[in-house]
C-alpha positions as CSV (number, residue, x, y, z in Angstrom):
1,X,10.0,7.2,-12.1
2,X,11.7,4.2,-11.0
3,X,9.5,3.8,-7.6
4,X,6.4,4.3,-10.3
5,X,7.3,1.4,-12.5
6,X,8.2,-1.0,-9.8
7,X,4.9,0.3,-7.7
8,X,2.5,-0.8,-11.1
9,X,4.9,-4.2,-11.5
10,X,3.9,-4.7,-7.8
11,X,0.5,-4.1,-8.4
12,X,0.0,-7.0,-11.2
13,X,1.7,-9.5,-9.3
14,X,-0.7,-9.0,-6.1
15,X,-3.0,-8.8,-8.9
16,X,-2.3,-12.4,-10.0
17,X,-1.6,-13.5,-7.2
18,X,-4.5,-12.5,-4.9
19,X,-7.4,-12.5,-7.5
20,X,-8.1,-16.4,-6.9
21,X,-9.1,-15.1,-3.0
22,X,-11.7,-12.7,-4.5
23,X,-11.1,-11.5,-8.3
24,X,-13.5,-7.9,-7.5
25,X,-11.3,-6.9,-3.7
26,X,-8.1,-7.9,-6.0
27,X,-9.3,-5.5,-8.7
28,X,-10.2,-2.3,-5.7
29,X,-6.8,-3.0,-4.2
30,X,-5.2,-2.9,-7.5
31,X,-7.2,0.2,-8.3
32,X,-5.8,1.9,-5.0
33,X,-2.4,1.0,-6.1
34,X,-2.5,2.5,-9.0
35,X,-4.1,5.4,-8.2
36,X,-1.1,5.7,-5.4
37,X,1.2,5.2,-8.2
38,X,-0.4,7.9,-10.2
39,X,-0.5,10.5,-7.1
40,X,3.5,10.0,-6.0
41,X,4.5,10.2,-9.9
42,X,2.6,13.7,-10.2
43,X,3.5,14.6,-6.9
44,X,7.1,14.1,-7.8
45,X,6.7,16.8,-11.1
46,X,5.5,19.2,-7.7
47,X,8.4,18.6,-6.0
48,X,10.6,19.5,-9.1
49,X,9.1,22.6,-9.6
50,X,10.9,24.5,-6.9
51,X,14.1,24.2,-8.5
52,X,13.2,25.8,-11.2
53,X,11.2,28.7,-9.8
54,X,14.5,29.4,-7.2
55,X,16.2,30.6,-10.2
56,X,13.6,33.9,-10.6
57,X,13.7,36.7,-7.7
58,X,9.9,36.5,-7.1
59,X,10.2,32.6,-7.1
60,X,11.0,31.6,-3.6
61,X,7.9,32.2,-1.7
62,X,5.8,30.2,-4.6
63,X,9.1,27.4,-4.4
64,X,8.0,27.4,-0.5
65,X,4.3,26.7,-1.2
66,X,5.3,23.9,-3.6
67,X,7.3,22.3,-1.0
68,X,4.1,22.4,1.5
69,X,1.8,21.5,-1.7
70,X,4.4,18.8,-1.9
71,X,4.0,17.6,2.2
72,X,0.1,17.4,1.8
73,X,0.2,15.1,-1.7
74,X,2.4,12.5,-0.2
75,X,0.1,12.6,3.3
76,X,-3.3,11.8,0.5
77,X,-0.9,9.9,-1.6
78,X,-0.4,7.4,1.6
79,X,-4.0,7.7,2.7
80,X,-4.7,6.0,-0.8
81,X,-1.8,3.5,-0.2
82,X,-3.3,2.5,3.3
83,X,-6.5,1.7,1.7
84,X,-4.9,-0.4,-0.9
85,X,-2.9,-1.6,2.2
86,X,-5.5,-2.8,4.2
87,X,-7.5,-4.2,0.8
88,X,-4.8,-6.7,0.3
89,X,-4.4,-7.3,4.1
90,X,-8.1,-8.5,4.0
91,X,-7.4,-10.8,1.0
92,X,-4.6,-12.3,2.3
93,X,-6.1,-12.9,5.5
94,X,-8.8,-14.8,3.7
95,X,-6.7,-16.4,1.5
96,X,-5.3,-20.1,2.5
97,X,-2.1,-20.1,0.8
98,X,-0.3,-17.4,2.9
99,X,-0.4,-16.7,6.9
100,X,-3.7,-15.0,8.1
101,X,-1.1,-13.1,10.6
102,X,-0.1,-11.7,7.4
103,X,-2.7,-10.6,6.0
104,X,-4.2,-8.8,9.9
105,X,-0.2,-7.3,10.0
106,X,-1.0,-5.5,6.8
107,X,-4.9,-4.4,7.3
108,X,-3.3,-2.9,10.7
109,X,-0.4,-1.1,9.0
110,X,-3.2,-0.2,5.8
111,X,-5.4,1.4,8.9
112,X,-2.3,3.1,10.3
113,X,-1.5,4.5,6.8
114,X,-5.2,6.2,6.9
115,X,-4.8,8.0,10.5
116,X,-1.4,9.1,9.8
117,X,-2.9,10.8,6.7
118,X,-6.2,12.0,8.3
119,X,-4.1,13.6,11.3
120,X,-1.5,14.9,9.4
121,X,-4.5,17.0,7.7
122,X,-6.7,17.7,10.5
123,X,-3.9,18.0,13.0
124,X,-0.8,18.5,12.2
125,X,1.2,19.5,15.6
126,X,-0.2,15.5,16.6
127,X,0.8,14.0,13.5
128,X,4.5,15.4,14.7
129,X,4.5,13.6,17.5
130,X,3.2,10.4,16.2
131,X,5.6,10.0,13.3
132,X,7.3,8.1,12.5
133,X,5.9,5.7,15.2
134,X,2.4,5.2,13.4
135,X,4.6,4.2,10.3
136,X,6.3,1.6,12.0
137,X,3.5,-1.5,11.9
138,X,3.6,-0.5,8.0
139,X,7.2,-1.1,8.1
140,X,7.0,-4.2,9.8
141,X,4.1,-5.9,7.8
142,X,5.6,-4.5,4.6
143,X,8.7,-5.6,5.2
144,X,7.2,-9.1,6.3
145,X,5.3,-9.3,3.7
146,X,8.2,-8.9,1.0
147,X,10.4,-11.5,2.6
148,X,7.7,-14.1,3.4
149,X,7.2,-14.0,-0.7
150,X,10.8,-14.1,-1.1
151,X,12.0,-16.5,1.3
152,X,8.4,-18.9,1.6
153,X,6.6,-17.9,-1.1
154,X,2.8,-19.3,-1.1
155,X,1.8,-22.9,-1.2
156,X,1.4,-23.6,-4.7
157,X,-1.4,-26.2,-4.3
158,X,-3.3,-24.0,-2.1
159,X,-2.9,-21.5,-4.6
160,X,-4.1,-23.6,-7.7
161,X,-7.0,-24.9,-5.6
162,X,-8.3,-21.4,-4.5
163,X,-8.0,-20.5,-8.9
164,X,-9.5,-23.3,-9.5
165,X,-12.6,-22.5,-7.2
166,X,-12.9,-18.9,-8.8
């Protein structure tokens, strides 16, 4: 629940602050976000529901599917992330008040997101051996991301100029 809030607190500030580059990629990627939001939230009630069918004798085979039902919703649940990913990757590279190096980090890690999902699916014996390594650009470009906004922020008269242009 907590991860849900701050995932839809997330998506207004990107919102806000990436709209200026293009208000309709802004609104897709906040679309995505949400949707991802929504996906992890009800994937999380899946997750729950072994714990309760454990308690009844003919529960543990259904608790097992759950788990698996579980495994496949968070693989389509970061397929939509990636897309949102590498939506705001793309505005960010276009915009002019934060790094384009930014912005191709993130489409990278948003594209990564998308072939750990789509061979987690198709193939799952290679997804094994890929992971957590495809993850790791995310990591990085996330994690980038979050303390260049911190520590740098944007340049706030690049900023008001691209707002002003919209």
């Amino acid at each position: 629940l907590a991860t849900t809030l701050c995932d839809i607190a997330v998506t207004a500030l990107l919102f806000v602050l990436l709209a200026p580059v293009s208000r309709p990629l802004a609104l897709t990627a906040a679309a995505f976000r949400l949707a991802y939001s929504a996906a992890m939230a009800a994937n999380a009630a899946v997750l729950m529901a072994p714990l309760l069918l454990l308690k009844t004798a003919d529960g543990q085979t259904l608790a097992m599917i759950l788990l698996r039902l579980h495994t496949t919703g968070f693989q389509i649940g970061l397929g939509v992330f990636g897309v949102h990913l590498t939506l705001v990757g793309l505005l960010i590279a276009r915009s002019t008040f934060l790094p384009r190096w930014l912005g191709a980090a993130l489409s990278v890690a948003g594209l990564c997101y998308l072939a750990n999902t789509f061979i987690g699916l198709l193939a799952p014996a290679m997804a094994s051996q890929l992971f957590p390594w495809i993850l790791l650009p995310g990591f990085l470009a996330e994690g980038s991301l979050t303390l260049w906004l911190l520590i740098v922020g944007v340049n706030p008269a690049k900023w008001r100029l691209a707002e002003q242009g919209r």
